[in-house]
C-alpha positions as CSV (number, residue, x, y, z in Angstrom):
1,X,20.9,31.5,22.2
2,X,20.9,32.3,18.4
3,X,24.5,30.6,18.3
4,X,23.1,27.3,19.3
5,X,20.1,27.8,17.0
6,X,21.7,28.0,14.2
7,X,24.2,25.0,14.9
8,X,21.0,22.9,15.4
9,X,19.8,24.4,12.1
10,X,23.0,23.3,10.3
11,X,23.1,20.2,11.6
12,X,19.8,18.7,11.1
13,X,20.1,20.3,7.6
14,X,23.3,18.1,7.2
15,X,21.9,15.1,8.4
16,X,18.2,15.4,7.2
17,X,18.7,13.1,4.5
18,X,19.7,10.1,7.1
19,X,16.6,11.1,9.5
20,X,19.8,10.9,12.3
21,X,18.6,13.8,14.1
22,X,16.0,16.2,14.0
23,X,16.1,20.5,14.9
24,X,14.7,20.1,18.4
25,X,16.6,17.6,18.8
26,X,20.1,19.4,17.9
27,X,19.1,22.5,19.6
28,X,18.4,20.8,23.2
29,X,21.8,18.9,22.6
30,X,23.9,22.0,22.0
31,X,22.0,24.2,24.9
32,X,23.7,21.1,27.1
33,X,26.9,21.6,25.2
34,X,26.9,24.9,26.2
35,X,26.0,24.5,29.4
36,X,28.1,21.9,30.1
37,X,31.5,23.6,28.8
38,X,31.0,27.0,30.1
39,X,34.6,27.7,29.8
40,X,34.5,27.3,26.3
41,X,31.6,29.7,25.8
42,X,33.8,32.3,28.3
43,X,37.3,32.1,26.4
44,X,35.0,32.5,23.0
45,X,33.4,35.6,24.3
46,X,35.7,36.8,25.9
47,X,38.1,37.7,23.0
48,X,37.6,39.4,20.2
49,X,39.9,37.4,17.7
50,X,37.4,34.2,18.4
51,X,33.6,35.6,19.0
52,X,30.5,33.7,18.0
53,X,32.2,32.8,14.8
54,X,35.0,29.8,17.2
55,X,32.3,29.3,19.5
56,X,29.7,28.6,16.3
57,X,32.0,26.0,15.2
58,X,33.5,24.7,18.1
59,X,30.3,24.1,18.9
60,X,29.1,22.6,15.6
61,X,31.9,20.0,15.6
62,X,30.7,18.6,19.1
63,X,27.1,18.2,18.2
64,X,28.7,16.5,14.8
65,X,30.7,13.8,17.4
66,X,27.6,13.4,19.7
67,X,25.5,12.4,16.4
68,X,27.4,10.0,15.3
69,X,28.4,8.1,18.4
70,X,25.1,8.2,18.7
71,X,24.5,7.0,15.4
72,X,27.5,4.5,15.6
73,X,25.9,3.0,18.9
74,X,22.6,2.6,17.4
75,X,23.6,0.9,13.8
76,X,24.9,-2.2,16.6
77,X,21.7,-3.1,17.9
78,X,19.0,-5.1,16.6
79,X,15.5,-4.0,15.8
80,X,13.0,-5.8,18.1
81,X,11.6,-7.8,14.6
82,X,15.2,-8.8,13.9
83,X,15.7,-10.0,17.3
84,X,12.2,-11.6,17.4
85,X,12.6,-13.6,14.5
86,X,16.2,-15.2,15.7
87,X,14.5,-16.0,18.7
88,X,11.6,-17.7,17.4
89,X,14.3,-19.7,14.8
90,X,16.0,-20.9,18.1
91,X,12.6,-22.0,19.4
92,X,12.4,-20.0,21.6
């Protein structure tokens, strides 16, 4: 879907910079979005006052909150070196 393309495209543009998330990455996430809010799509489609243009944003601003939960979740855990070394100062 062209809609969801072009969200991806957007995003991972916006976010290229911080590596966060990547085209293929963006696309597979808003094909779930999609699928997984079908109502959405309908009521988008279905009028003529919203179209692709609301369901090309709606869209956009969901794949924005799943990238940085997802960014928020991992900036709270350790990298395995991180984690090694406090380990090995414990003596462990």
């Amino acid at each position: 879907m062209k809609v969801a393309q072009r969200a991806a495209y957007r995003l991972s543009e916006d976010y290229s910079d911080t590596r966060t998330i990547e085209f293929d990455d963006a696309y597979q996430e808003a094909l779930i979005i999609l699928a997984s809010r079908p109502g959405m799509v309908r009521e988008c489609l279905a009028s003529a006052d919203l179209g692709y243009g609301v369901l090309y944003t709606r869209l956009h601003q969901h794949l924005v909150k799943v990238v940085r939960t997802d960014a928020k979740h991992r900036s709270n855990t350790k990298s395995w070196e991180v984690n090694q070394a406090q380990l090995e100062a414990q003596g462990y």
